[in-house]
C-alpha positions in Angstrom: 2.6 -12.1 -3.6 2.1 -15.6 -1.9 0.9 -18.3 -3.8 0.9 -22.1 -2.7 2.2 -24.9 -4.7 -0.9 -27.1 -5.7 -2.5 -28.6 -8.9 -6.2 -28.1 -6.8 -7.8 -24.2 -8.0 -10.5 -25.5 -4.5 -7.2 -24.5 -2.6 -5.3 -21.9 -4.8 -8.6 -19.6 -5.9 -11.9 -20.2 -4.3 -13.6 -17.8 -6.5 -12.6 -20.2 -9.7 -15.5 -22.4 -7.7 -17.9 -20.4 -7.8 -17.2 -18.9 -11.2 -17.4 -22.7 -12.4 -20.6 -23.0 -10.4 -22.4 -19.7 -12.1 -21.7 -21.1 -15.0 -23.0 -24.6 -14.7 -26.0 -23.2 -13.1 -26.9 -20.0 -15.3 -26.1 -22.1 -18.4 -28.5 -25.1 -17.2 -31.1 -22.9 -16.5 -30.7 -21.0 -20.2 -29.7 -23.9 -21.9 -28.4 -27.9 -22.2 -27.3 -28.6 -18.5 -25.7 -31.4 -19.5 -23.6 -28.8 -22.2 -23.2 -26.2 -19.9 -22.2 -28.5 -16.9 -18.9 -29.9 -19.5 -18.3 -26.3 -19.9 -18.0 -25.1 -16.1 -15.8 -28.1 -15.6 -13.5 -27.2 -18.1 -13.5 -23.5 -17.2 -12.4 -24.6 -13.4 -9.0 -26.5 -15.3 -9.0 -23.4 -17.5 -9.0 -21.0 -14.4 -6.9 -23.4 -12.5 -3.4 -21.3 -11.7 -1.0 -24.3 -12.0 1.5 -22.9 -13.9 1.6 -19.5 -11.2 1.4 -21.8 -8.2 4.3 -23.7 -9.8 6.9 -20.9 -10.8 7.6 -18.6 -8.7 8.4 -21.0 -5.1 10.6 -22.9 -8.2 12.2 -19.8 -9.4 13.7 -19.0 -5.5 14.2 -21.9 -4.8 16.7 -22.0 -7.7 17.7 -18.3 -7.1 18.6 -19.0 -3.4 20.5 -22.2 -4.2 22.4 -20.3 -6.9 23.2 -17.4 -4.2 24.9 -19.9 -1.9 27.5 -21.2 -4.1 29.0 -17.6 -4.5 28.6 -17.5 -1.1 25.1 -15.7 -0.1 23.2 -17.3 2.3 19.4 -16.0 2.0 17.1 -17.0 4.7 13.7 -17.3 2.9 12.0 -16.9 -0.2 10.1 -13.2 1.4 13.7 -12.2 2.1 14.8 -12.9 -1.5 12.0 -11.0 -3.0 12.7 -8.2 -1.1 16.1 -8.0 -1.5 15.9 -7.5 -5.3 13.6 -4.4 -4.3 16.2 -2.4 -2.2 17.5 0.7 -3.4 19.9 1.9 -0.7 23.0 0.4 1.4 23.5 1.6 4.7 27.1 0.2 5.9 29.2 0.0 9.2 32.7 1.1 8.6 34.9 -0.9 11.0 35.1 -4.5 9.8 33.1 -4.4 7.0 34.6 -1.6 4.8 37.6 -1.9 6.8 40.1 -4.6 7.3 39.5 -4.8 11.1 43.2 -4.9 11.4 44.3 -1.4 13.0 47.9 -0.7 13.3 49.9 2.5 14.6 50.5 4.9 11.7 52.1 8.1 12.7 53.6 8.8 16.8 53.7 12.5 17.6 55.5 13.7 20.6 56.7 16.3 22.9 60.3 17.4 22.9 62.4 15.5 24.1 60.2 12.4 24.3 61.3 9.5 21.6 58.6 8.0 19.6 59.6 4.3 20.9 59.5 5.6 24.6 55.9 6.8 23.9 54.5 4.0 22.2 56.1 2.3 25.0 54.0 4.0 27.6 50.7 3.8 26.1 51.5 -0.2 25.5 51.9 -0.2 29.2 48.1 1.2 29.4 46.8 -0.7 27.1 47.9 -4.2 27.5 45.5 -5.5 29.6 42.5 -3.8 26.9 40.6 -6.0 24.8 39.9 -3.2 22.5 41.3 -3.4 18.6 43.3 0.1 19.3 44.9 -1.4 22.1 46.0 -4.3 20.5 47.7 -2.3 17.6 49.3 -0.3 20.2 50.8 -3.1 22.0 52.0 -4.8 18.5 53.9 -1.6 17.8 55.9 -1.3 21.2 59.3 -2.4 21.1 59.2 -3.1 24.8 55.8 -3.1 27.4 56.8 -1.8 31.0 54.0 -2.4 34.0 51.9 0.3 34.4 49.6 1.4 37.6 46.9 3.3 38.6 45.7 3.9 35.2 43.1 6.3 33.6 42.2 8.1 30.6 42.3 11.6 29.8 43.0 13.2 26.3 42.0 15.8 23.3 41.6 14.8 19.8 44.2 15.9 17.4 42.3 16.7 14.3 45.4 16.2 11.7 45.9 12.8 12.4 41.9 12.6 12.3 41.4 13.8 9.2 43.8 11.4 7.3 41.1 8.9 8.6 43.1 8.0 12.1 41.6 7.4 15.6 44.0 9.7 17.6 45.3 7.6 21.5 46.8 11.0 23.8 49.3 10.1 26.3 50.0 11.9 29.5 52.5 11.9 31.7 52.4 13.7 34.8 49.5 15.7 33.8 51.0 16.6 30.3 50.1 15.3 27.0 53.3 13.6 25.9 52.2 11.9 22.4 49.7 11.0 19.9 50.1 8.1 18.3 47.3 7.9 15.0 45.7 4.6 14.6 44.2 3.2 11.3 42.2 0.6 10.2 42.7 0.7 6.5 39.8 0.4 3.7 39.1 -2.7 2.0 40.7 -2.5 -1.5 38.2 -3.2 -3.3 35.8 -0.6 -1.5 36.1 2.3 -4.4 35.0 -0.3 -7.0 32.1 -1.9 -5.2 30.9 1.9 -4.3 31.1 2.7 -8.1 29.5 -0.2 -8.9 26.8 0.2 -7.1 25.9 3.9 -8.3 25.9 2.3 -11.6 23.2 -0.4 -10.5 20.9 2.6 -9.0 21.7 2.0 -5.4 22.9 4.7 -2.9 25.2 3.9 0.3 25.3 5.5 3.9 28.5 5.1 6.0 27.5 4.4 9.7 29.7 4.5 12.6 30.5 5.2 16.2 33.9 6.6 15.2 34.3 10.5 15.4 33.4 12.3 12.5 36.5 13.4 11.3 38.3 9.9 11.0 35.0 9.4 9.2 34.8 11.6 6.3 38.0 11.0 6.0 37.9 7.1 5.4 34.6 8.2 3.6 36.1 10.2 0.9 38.8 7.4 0.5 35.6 4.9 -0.4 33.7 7.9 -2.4 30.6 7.6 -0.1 29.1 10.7 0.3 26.5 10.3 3.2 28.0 9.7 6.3 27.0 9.8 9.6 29.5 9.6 12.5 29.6 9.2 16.7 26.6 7.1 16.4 25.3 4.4 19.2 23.9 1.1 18.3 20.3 2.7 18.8 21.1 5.9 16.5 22.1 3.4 14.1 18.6 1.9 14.2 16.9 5.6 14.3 19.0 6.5 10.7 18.2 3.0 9.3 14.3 4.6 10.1 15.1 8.0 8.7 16.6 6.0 5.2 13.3 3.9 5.1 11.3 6.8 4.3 12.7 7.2 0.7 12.5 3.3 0.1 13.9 -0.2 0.8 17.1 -0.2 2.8 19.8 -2.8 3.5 22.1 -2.3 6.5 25.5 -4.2 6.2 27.3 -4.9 9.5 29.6 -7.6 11.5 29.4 -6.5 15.2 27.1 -6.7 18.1 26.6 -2.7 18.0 25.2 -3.5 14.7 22.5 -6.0 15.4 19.2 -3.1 16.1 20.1 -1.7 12.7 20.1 -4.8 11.1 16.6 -6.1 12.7 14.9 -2.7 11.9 16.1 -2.6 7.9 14.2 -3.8 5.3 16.9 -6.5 4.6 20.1 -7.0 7.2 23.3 -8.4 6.2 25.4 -9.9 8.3 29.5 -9.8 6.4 31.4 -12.8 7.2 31.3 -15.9 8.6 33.7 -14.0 11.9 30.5 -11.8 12.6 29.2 -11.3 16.2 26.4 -14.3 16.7 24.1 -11.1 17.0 24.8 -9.2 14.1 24.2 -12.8 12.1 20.8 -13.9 14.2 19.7 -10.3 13.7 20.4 -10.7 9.7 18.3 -11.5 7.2 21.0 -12.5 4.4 24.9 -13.9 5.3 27.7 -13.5 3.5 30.3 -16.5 4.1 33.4 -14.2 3.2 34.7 -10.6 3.4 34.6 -9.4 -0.1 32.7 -6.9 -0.4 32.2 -7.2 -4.4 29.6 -9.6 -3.4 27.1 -7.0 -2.4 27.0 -5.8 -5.9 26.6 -9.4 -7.3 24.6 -10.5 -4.3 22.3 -7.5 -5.7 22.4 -8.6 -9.6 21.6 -11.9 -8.8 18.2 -10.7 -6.8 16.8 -8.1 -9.4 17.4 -11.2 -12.0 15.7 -13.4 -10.3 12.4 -10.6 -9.8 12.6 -10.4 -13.4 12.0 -13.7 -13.9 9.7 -14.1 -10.7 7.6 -11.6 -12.8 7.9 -12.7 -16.5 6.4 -16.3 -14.8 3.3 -14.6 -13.1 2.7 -12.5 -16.4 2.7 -15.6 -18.8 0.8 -17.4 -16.1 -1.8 -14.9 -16.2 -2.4 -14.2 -19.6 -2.9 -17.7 -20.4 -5.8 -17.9 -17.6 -7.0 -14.9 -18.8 -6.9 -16.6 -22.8 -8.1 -19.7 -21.9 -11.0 -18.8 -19.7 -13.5 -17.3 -22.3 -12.3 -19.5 -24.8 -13.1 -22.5 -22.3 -16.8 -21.0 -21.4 -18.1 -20.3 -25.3 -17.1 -24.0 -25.9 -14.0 -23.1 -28.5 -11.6 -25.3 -26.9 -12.3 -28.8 -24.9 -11.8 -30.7 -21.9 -8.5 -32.4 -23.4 -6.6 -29.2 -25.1 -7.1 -26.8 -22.1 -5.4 -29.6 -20.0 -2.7 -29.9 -23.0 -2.1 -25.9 -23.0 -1.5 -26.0 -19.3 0.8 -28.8 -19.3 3.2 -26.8 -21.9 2.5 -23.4 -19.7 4.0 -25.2 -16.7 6.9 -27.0 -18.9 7.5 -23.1 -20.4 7.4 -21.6 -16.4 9.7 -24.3 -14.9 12.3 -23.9 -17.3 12.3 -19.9 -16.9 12.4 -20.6 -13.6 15.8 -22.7 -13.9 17.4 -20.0 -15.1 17.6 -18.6 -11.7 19.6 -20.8 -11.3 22.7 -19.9 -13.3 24.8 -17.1 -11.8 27.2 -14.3 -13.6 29.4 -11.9 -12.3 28.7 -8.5 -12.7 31.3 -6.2 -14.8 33.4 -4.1 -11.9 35.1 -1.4 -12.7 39.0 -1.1 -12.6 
């Protein structure tokens, strides 16, 4: 619903005009013009939607303030609306339900080979890599010797994947030599805000590039049951479609791969304030920090807000709708329709300020 700020019903409903002229004109011709002319004057206050146009650009104003000081940042008063309509969470795993800080968890090896001389090796490989899994590999070397010629070859080894570890292969000589399982642990408070959310009606899809094993693994950890691995950026966007169909869908993310899902959901969230410039530009709503209890609250906060978005419009309405054939058979005057409205938009604006307050949702332990 849009509705401009104004005192003016010329600007807010044209068809209050011509109602008021219907009646000034019908009425002169059937009766006292001079009467009936009063009358269609104080129908147009009576029809006049002050107290509608008033409360609901106060109540997100007040909402969206309130958001940003539990650290929410909601780009505009649509977004905000819609936010308090969405029903399901579609989430990227690494760095936003993970820490984003992998480290080497378990080394296997071939006879003969020592788990220090493998992670040595692969070090060697990867310390030129940008990548997150290189960088745990190299913290976990004792020692980095210079490698040359390098490539990658390598087989997945599905026990280390299904305790939710992306498996690095080393060869030597042709031969695989070691496996050494890298993780990138949940958020601790993932289980809780999962939990919370099912209570609050809202469903949550995993999405990630990852391999589906390390997935469901990590998955079941969190107690997601949807998840949907080995995706690219664009089949992120394409499951972000396929979730639309059964209602409004907010896709959570911090990386670059992220940003198409983001722009095609109905609201994009962009965690943290270390997110990829994309993944924020692409967003529709911030979060400042990494805690991921805020979704639930950010959530809370937006269905309140609705609820009082709607309770405004309803109260607005039913006074119009009270006031106008009261206004038109002469029952109430000039000066106490102007009165009732004034109190209507005292009763509105201080409804509205209640958006403003915040409260933390109960989480579960």
């Amino acid at each position: 619903m849009r509705v401009s700020r104004t005192g003016s019903p010329a600007r807010s409903y044209p068809g209050v005009l011509i109602l008021a002229a219907l009646v000034a004109i019908i009425g002169s011709l059937l009766g006292d013009p001079e009467v009936w002319i009063t009358r269609a004057l104080v129908v147009l206050v009576a029809a006049s939607p002050c107290a509608l146009a008033i409360s609901v650009p106060l109540t997100v104003v007040a909402a969206i303030g309130a958001a940003s000081k539990f650290g929410v940042i909601i780009k505009s008063g649509a977004v905000f609306e819609r936010f308090g309509t969405v029903r399901h969470v579609a989430v990227d795993k690494t760095g936003t339900l993970t820490r984003n800080e992998p480290a080497v968890t378990a080394v296997l090896t071939a006879n003969g080979i020592a788990e220090e001389q493998a992670l040595a090796w692969a070090a060697a490989l990867e310390q030129h890599s940008t990548h997150p899994l290189a960088a745990a590999i190299t913290a976990a070397a004792p020692g980095v010797p210079v490698a040359a010629d390098v490539t990658e070859l390598g087989d997945r080894v599905a026990g280390l994947e299904e305790q939710g570890m992306t498996v690095v292969i080393v060869h030597r000589d042709e031969a695989p030599v070691a496996a050494i399982g890298v993780r990138d642990e949940l958020r601790p408070e993932v289980p809780e805000v999962v939990r919370t959310l099912a209570d609050q009606g809202v469903g949550m899809t995993m999405l990630t590039g990852d391999n589906a094993r390390t997935a469901r693994a990590l998955a079941a950890q969190a107690g997601i049951a949807d998840v949907r691995a080995e995706l690219r950026p664009e089949d992120k966007a394409t499951a972000i479609g396929e979730l639309s169909k059964a209602g409004s869908v907010a896709m959570i993310g911090d990386g670059i791969t992220d940003a198409p899902a983001l722009a095609s959901a109905d609201i994009g969230i962009a965690m943290g304030a270390t997110g990829s410039d994309a993944a924020i530009e692409s967003a529709d709503v911030a979060f400042t920090g990494h805690d991921l209890r805020l979704i639930p609250r950010a959530f809370d906060h937006a269905r309140r807000g609705r609820r009082i978005i709607n309770q405004n419009i309803i109260l607005s309405l039913l006074i119009i709708t009270a006031l106008l054939p009261l206004a038109l058979f002469g029952v109430l005057g000039l000066a106490a329709v102007v009165l009732v409205h004034e109190v209507a938009e005292v009763i509105v604006i201080l409804n509205g300020l209640r958006a403003a307050r915040t409260r933390t949702p109960r989480m579960e332990s």
